[in-house]
C-alpha positions in Angstrom: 28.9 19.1 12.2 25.1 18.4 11.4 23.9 19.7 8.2 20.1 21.1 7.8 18.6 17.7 8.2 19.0 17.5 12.0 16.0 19.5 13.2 13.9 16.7 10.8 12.0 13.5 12.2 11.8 11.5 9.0 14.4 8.9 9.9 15.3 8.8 6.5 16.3 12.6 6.7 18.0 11.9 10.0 20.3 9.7 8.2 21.3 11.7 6.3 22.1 14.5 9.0 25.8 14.0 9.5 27.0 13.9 5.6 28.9 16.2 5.0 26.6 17.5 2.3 25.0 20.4 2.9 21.1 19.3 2.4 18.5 20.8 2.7 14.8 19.3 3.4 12.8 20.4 0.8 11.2 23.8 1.7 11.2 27.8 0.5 15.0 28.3 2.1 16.6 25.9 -0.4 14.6 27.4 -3.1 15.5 30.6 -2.0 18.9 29.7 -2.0 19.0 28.7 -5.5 17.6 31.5 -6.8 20.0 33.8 -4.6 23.4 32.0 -5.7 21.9 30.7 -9.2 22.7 27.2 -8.8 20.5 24.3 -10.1 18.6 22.4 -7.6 20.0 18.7 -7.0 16.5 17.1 -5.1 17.6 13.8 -4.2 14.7 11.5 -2.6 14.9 8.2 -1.0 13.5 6.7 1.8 14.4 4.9 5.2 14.1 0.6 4.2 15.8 1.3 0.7 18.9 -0.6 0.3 20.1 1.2 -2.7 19.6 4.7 -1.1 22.0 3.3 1.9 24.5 2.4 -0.7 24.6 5.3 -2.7 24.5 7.7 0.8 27.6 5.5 1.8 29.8 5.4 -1.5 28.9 9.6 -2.2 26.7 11.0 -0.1 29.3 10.4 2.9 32.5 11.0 1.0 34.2 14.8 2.0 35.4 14.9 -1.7 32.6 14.2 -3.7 29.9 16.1 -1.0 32.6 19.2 -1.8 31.4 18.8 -5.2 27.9 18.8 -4.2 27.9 21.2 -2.2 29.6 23.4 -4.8 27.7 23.6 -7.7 24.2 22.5 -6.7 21.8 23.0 -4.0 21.4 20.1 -2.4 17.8 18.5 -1.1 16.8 15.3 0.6 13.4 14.4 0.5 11.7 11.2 2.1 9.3 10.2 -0.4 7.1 8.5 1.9 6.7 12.1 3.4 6.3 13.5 0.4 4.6 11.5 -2.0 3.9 14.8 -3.8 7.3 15.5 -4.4 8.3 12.1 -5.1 5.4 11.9 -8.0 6.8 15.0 -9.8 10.2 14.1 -10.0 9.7 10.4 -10.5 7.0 11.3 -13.3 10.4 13.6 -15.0 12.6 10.7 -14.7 10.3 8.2 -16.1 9.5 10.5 -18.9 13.1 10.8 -19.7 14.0 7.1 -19.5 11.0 4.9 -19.3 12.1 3.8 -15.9 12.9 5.0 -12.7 13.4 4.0 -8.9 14.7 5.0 -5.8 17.1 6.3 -4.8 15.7 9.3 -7.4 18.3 12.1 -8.2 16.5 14.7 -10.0 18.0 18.0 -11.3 15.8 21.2 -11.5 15.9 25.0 -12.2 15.6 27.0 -9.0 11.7 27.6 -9.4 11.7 23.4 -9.1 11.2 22.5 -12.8 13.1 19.3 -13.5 15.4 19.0 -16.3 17.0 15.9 -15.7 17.3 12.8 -13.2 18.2 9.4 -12.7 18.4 6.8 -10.0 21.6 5.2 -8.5 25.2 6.2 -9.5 27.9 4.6 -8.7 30.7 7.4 -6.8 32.8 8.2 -10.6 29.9 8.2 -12.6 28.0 10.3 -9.6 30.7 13.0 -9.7 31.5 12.9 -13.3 28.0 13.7 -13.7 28.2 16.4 -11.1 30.6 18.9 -13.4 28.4 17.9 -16.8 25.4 18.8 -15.1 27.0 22.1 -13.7 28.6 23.0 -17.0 25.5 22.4 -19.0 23.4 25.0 -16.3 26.2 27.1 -17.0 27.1 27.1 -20.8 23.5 25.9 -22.2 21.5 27.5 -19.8 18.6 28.6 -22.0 18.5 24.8 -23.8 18.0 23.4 -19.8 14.8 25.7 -19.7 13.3 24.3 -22.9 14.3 21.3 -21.4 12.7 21.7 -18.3 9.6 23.4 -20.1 8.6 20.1 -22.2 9.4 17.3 -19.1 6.8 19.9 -17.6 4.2 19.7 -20.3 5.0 15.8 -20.6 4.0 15.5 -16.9 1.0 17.7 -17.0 -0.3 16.0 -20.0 -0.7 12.6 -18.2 -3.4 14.7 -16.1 -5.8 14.5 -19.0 -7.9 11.3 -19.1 -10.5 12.1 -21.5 -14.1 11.3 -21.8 -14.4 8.1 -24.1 -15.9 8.7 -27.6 -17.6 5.5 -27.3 -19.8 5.4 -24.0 -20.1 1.7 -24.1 -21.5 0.4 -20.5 -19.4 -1.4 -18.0 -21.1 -4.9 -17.9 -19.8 -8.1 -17.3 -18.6 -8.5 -20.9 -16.5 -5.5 -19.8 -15.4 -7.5 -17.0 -15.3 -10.4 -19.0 -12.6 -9.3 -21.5 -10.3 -7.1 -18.5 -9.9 -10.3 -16.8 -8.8 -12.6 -19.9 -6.4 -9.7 -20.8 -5.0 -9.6 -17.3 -4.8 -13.8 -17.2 -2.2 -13.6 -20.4 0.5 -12.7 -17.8 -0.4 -15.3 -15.3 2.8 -16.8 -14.4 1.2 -21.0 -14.3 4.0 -22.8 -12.7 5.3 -19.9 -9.7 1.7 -18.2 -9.5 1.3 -14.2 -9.9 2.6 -12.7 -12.8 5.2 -13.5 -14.7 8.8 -12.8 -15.2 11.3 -11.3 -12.5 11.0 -9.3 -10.1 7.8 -10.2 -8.5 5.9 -7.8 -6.1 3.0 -9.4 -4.4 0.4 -6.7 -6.4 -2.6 -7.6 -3.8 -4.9 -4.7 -6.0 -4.4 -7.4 -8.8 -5.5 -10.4 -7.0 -8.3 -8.1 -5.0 -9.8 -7.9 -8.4 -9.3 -11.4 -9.5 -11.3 -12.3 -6.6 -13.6 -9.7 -7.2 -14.6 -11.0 -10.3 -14.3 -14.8 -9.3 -17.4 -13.5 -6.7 -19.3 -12.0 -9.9 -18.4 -15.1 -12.7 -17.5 -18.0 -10.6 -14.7 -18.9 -12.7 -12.9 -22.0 -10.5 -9.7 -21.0 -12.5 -9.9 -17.5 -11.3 -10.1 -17.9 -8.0 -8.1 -21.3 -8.0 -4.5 -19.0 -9.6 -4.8 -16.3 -6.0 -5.0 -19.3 -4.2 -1.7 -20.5 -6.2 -0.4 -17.6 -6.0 -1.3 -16.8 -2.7 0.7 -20.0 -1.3 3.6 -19.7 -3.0 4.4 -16.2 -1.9 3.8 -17.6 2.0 6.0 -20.7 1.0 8.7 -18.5 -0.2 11.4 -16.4 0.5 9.5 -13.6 0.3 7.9 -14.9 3.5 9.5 -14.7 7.2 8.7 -18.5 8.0 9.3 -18.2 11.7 8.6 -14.3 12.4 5.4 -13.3 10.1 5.1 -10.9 6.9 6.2 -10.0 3.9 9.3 -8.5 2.4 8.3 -6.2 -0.2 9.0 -7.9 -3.5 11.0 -10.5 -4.6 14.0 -10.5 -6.8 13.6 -13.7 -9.1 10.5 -15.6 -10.5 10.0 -18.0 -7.8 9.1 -16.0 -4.8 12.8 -17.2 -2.9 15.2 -14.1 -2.8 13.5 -10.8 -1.0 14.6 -7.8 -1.0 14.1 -7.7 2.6 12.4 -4.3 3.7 9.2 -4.9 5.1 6.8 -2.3 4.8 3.2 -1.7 6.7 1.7 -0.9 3.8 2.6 -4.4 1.9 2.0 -5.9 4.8 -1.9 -4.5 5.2 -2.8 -5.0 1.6 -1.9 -8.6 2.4 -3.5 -9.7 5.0 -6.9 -7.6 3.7 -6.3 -10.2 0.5 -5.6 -12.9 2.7 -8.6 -12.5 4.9 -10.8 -12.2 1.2 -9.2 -15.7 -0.4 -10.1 -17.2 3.6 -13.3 -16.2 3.0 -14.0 -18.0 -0.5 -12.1 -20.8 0.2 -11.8 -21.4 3.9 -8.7 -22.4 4.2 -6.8 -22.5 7.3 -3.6 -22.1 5.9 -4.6 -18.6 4.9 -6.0 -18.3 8.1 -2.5 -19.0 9.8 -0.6 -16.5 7.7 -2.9 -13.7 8.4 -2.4 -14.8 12.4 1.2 -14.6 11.7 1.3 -11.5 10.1 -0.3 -9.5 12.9 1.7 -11.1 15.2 4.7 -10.1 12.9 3.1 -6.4 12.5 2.8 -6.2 16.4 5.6 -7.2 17.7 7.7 -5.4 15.2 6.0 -2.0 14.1 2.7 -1.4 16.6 3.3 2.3 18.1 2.4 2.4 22.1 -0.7 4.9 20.8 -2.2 2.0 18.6 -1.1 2.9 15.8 2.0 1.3 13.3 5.0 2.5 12.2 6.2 2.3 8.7 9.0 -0.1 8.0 11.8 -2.1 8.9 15.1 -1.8 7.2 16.4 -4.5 4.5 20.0 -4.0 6.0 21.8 -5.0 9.2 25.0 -4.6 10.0 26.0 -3.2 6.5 24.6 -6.3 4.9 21.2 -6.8 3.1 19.0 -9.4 4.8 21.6 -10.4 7.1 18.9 -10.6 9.8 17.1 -13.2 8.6 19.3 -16.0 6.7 20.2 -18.7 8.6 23.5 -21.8 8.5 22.7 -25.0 8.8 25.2 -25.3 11.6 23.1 -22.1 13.9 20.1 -24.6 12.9 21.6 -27.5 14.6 22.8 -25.5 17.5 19.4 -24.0 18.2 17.3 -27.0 17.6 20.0 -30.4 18.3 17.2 -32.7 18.5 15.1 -31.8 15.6 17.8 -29.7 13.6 18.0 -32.0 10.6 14.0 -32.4 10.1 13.2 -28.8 10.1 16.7 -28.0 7.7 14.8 -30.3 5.0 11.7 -28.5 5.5 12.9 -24.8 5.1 15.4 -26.1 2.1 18.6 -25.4 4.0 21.3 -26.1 1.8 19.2 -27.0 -1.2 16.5 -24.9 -2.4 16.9 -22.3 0.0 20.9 -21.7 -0.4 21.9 -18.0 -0.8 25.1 -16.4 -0.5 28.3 -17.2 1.9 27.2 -20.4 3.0 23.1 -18.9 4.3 19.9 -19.8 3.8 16.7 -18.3 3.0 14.3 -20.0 4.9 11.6 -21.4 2.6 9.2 -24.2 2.3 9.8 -26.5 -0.8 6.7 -28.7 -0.2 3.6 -28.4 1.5 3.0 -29.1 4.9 0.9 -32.1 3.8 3.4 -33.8 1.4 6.3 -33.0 4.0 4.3 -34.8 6.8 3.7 -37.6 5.1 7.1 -38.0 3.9 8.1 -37.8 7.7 5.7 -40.0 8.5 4.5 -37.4 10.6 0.6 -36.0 11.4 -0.5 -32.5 10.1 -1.1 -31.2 13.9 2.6 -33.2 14.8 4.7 -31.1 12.4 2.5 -27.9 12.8 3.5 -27.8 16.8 7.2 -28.9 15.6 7.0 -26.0 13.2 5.3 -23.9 16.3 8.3 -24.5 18.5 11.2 -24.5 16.7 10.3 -21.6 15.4 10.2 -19.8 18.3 13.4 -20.4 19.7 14.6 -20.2 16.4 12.9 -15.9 16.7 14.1 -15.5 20.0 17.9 -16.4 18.9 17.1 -14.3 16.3 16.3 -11.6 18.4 19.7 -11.6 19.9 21.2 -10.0 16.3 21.7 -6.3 15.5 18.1 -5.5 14.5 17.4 -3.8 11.3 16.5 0.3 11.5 13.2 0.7 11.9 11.3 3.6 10.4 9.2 4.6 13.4 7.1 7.4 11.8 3.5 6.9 11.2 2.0 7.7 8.4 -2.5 8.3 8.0 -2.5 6.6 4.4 -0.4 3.0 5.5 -2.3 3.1 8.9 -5.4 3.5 6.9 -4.5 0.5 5.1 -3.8 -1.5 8.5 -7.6 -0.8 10.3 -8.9 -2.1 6.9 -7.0 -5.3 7.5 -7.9 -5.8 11.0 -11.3 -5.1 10.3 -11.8 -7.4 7.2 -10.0 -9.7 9.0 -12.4 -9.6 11.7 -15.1 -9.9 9.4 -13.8 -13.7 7.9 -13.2 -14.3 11.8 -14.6 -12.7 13.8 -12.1 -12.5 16.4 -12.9 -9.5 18.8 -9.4 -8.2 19.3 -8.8 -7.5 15.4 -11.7 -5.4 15.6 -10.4 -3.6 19.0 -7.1 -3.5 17.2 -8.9 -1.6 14.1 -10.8 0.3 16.5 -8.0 1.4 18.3 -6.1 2.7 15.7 -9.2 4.4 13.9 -9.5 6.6 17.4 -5.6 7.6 16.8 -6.3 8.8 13.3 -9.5 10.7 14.3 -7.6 12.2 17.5 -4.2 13.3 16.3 -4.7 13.4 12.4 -7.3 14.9 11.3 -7.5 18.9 12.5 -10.3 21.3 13.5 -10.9 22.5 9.9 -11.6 18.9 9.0 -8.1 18.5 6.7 -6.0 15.7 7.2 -1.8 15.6 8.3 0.1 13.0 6.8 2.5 11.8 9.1 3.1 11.9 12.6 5.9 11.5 15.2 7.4 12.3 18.7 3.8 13.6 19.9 3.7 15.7 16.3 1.5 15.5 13.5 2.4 17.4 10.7 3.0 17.9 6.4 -0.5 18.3 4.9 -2.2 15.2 3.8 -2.3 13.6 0.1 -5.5 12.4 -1.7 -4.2 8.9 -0.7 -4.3 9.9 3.3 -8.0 10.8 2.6 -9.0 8.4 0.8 -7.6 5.1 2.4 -8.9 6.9 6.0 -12.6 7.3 4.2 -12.5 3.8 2.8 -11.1 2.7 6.2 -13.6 4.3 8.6 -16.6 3.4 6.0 -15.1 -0.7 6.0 -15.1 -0.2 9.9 -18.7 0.8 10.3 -19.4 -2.5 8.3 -17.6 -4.7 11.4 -19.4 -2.6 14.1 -22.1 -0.6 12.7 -21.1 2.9 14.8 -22.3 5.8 12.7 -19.8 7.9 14.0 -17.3 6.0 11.4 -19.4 6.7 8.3 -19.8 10.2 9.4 -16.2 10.6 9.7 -15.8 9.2 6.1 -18.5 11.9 4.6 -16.5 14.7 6.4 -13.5 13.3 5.2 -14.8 12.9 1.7 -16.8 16.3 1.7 -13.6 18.3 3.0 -11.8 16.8 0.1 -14.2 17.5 -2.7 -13.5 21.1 -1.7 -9.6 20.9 -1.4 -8.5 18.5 -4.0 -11.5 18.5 -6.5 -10.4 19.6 -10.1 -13.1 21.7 -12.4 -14.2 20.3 -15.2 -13.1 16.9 -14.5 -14.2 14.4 -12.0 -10.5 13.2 -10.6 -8.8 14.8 -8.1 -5.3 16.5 -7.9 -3.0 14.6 -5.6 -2.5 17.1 -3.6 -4.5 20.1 -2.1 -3.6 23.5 -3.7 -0.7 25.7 -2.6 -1.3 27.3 0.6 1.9 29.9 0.5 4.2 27.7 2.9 6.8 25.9 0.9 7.5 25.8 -2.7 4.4 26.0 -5.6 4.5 22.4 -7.0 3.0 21.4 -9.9 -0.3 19.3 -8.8 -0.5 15.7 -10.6 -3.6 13.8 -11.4 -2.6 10.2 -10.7 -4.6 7.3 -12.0 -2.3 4.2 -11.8 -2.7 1.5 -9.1 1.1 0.2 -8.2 1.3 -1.3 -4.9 -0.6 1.2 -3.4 -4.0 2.0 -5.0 -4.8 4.8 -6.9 -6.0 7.6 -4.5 -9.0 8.3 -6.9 -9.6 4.5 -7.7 -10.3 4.1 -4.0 -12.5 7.7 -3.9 -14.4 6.3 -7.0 -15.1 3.3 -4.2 -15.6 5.4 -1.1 -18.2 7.8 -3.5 -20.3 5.1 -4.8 -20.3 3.5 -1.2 -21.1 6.4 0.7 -23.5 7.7 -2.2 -26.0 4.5 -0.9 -25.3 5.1 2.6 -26.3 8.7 2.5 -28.6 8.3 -1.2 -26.3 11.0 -2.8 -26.9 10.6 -6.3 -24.1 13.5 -6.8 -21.3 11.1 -5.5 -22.7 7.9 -7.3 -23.0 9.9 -10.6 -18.9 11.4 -10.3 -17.7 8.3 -9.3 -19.6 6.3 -12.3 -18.1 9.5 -14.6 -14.7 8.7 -13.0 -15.1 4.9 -13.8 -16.4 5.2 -17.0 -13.7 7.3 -17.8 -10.5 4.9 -17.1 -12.1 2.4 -19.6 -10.1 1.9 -21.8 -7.2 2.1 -19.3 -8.3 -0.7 -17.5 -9.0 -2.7 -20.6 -5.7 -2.0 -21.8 -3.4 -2.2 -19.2 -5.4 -4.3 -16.3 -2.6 -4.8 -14.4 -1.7 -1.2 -13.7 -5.3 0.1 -13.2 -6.7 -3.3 -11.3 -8.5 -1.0 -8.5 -10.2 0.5 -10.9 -11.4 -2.6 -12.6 -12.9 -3.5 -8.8 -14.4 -0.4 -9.3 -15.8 -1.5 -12.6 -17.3 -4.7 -11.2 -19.5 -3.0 -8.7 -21.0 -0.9 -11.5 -21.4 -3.7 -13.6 -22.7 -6.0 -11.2 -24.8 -3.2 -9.3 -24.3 -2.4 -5.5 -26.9 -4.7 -3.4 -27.6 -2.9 -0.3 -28.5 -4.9 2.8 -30.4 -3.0 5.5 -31.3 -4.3 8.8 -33.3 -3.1 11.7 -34.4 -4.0 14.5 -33.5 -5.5 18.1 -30.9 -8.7 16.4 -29.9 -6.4 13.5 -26.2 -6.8 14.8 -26.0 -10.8 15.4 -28.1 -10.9 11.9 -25.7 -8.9 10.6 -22.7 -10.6 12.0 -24.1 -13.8 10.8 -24.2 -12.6 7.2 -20.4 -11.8 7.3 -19.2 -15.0 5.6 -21.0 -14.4 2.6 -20.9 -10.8 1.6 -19.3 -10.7 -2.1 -17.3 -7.3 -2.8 -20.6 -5.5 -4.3 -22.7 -5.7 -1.1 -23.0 -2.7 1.1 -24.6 -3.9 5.1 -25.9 -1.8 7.4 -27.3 -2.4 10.2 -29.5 -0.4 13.4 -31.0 -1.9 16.3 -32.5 1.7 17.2 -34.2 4.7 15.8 -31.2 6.3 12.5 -31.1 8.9 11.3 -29.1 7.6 8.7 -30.8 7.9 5.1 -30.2 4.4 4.6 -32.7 3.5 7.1 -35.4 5.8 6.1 -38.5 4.1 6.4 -37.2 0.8 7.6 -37.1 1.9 11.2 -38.4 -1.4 13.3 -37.6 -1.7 17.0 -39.7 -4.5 17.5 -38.8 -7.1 15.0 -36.0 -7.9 12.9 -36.2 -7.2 9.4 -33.8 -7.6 6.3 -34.6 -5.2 3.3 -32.5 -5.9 0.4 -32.0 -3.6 -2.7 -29.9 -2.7 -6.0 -30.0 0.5 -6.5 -33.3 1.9 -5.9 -35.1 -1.5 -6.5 -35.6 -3.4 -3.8 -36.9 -6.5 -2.7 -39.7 -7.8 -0.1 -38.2 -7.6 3.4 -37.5 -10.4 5.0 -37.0 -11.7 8.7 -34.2 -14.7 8.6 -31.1 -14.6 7.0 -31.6 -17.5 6.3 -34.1 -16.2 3.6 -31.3 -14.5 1.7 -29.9 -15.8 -1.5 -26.4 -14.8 -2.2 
């Protein structure tokens, strides 16, 4: 029989539904029913493309013995953390404090009002149920020790919401910048590019920055370790050579073994990093992977509505990655003619040997040193590459398919318009912006209700679970980058309301960040609200607001948002100086105070082709807008022309002579 978990959508949750546990989602009615029967709560929390949580679901979770156990002395909750990022944070913050690590899947065990006392990650099945009765005993026998317990991994957490004011208010100049970025360059990893050691997650809020700053100092040895980095990771492992995207991190130092979810949110970060090094260095290589990558996000997670879904799986047919590897002898089969060539380019049997006789398809050299050694041209081996690797995906095709997690979540589709659109921007290839365009209209139709507040996720025809700071501010930043491409007001309007309606639901007295998630409204469980500062491989929720503030602040001359979001900033000093690499949004933040916002407004009847022209060159610190009638936009006051093109250029409230060419600009 089904347990509670059938009446769910999460996919994650739904596979979970036929374990002979007894789970609960997370809601009142478990809570209620740990209070009732005084039973600790066991809140377990996972989600859908994580091998480890399938493991651990089919060594203990599916087991009648050990779910007996379970289902005995705990109550038991599932939780899909991409669902719940609140929940996740609160229990993954308890876990942390108590080892210095954590990871998914999360088992966390808490009092019946929710206060965690203990937690881990993944057991194996004797150690799980062995810790099952010790668990039980101590609620039972020690009792009032689990509550002071409980009471100081609760004080631990809520103490990481304090980021103080700084005693020394130094300014955030390019020294500033200066010194973050030499800090953060003692990890570069010089021979595999990114960071160094093992595992290695793509971090594209790290190299955002580096590039950030390689616009503000020029530094060639900046900009020239993202372009290292940036090709090894698309001539790795970590890289689907023939379908597109990236797996979410790799396992060892030299980008080769994934683990092999792929998720939308990597995914979009990527190609929005991508699209940024294409820019600066115009190279087509880039240029092909961010092709390959849409291709790779719309063939394999684009939603009929326009919108994408979350992930794919890392397992097939009880086996991790066993959709992608390949033999040489399937090589030969699929490609007789050219079989041998294209096994010595992706490594087969040498660098790209994995387990029981498969390959990870990889690319040991560069296209250009592999040509030549093939006495080949570039264009020759790029359509040899072309078509093998198409039969090579539609063979492929043929294979049990990994799950897909077909939900669709506002923050990770936020992330996906921003990578169409500033892909379009480097490009300007019209059906990236359509794409973006499209999927903006989604958000704005099913996510975002009549009181303004935002759902998070949405399936089946359903939105639902209120949204996160993250859903709000990714959207903001989304819809403010997408009035950049197309210049609609409607998009920057829809980012104030956004913004404004947050202010109000998640802003925090007395200090300028914002709680992770709104207050309590009486419908589930009263969770502790988190302040959360750190940029992992998503951003920081109130890095990005201290982004969308300051940009919106000069789009709608708001001092009030430019003065919190310079407070926020200027508060997370001496985190980013510290620890770069966890707080590397921030630093971006950092480098458009220190570098100033320059504001480029253009009216008149070829403000959009000006505009448009001016793409190419825009560095991270420049805000464009542009009007070819009457706005009543405040970034337009008195600059209205209908009859002649005009460029006025500012910083700050200083600004320049306007001018009539682009041509005229300096950059």
């Amino acid at each position: 029989m089904p347990n509670r978990l059938i009446n769910e959508t999460s996919p994650y949750l739904l596979q979970h539904a036929h374990n002979p546990v007894n789970w609960y989602p997370y809601g009142e009615e478990a809570f209620a029913d740990a209070r009732r029967s005084n039973r600790p709560l066991l809140i377990s929390i996972g989600y859908s493309a994580c091998h480890w949580c399938h493991v651990m679901e089919h060594e203990s979770f599916s087991k009648p013995e050990i779910a007996e156990v379970m289902n005995r002395l705990f109550v038991c909750v599932k939780v899909d953390r991409e669902e719940r990022p609140d929940v996740d944070l609160l229990y993954m913050n308890a876990v942390q404090l108590l080892h210095n690590s954590g990871g998914w899947p999360l088992n966390c065990f808490a009092l019946p009002d929710g206060s965690p006392f203990w937690g881990g990650t993944y057991f194996r099945p004797a150690q799980w149920t062995e810790l099952l009765t010790q668990i039980s005993d101590l609620y039972q026998k020690n009792h009032d020790e689990l509550k002071v317990q409980a009471s100081r991994l609760m004080e631990g957490i809520s103490g990481q919401n304090l980021v103080e004011a700084p005693s020394n208010l130094s300014g955030i100049d390019r020294a500033f910048l200066d010194e973050t970025y030499e800090q953060l360059s003692l990890r570069f990893d010089d021979v595999n590019g990114g960071m160094t050691g093992a595992p290695k997650f793509p971090m594209p809020g790290v190299w955002q920055f580096v590039l950030d700053y390689y616009d503000l100092s020029r530094r060639k040895e900046a900009l020239a370790h993202v372009l290292k980095t940036l090709k090894a990771m698309a001539s790795g492992g970590i890289y689907d050579q023939i379908g597109g995207g990236f797996a979410r991190y790799s396992t060892d130092a030299h980008w080769k073994v994934p683990h092999f979810e792929k998720m939308l949110y990597d995914n979009a970060q990527l190609i929005s990093l991508y699209a940024k090094a294409c820019r600066v260095s115009g190279s087509e290589e880039l240029s092909d992977i961010i092709r390959q990558t849409f291709t790779f996000a719309e063939r394999e997670l684009a939603s009929p509505e326009g919108a994408f879904y979350a992930a794919l799986d890392a397992d097939s047919e009880g086996e991790e990655g066993r959709y992608y590897v390949w033999t040489r002898d399937e090589i030969m089969k699929i490609l007789p003619e050219y079989g041998e060539l294209l096994s010595e380019y992706w490594g087969i049997d040498r660098e790209g040997r994995w387990e029981n006789g498969r390959n990870i398809l990889l690319r040991p050299l560069t296209d250009e040193v592999f040509a030549s050694r093939q006495h080949l041209s570039a264009e020759e081996l790029k359509q040899l590459v072309r078509m093998a690797s198409a039969q090579m995906l539609k063979e492929r095709g043929e294979r049990v398919r990994p799950g897909l997690d077909d939900k669709i979540l506002t923050s990770w589709n936020s992330l996906m318009i921003k990578a169409y659109t500033d892909a379009y921007r480097v490009t300007l290839h019209q059906p990236w912006l359509d794409a973006a365009l499209k999927a903006a209209r989604f958000t704005a139709d099913e996510m975002i209700q009549q009181d303004g507040s935002l759902l998070r996720t949405w399936k089946n025809g359903n939105a639902r679970i209120a949204g996160v700071l993250n859903d709000y501010a990714y959207l903001a930043e989304a819809y403010i980058t997408l009035y950049q491409a197309c210049f609609d007001e409607e998009w920057l309007h829809r980012a104030k309301r956004l913004t404004d309606t947050m202010l109000r639901a998640f802003g925090n007295e007395g200090s300028p960040f914002f709680w992770f998630s709104a207050e309590n409204d009486g419908s589930g469980p009263e969770i502790m609200r988190v302040i959360e500062t750190t940029d992992g491989v998503e951003p920081s929720g109130n890095a990005v607001m201290s982004k969308v503030l300051l940009y919106l602040g000069h789009y709608f001359s708001d001092n009030a948002y430019i003065s919190r979001a310079e407070s926020m900033v200027r508060r997370m000093q001496a985190r980013i100086l510290a620890y770069p690499q966890a707080y590397a949004c921030w630093a971006s933040s950092a480098m458009l105070l220190a570098s100033g916002i320059r504001t480029l407004v253009i009216t008149g009847p070829e403000a959009f082709e000006y505009a448009r022209s001016l793409f190419p060159k825009l560095n991270a610190n420049v805000l464009i807008a542009a009007a070819n009638a009457l706005s009543a936009l405040p970034v337009f006051e008195n600059r209205a022309n209908e009859d002649k093109t005009m460029i006025y250029q500012c910083i700050g409230t200083v600004c320049q002579a306007p001018v009539s060419n682009p041509e005229q600009l300096e950059f």
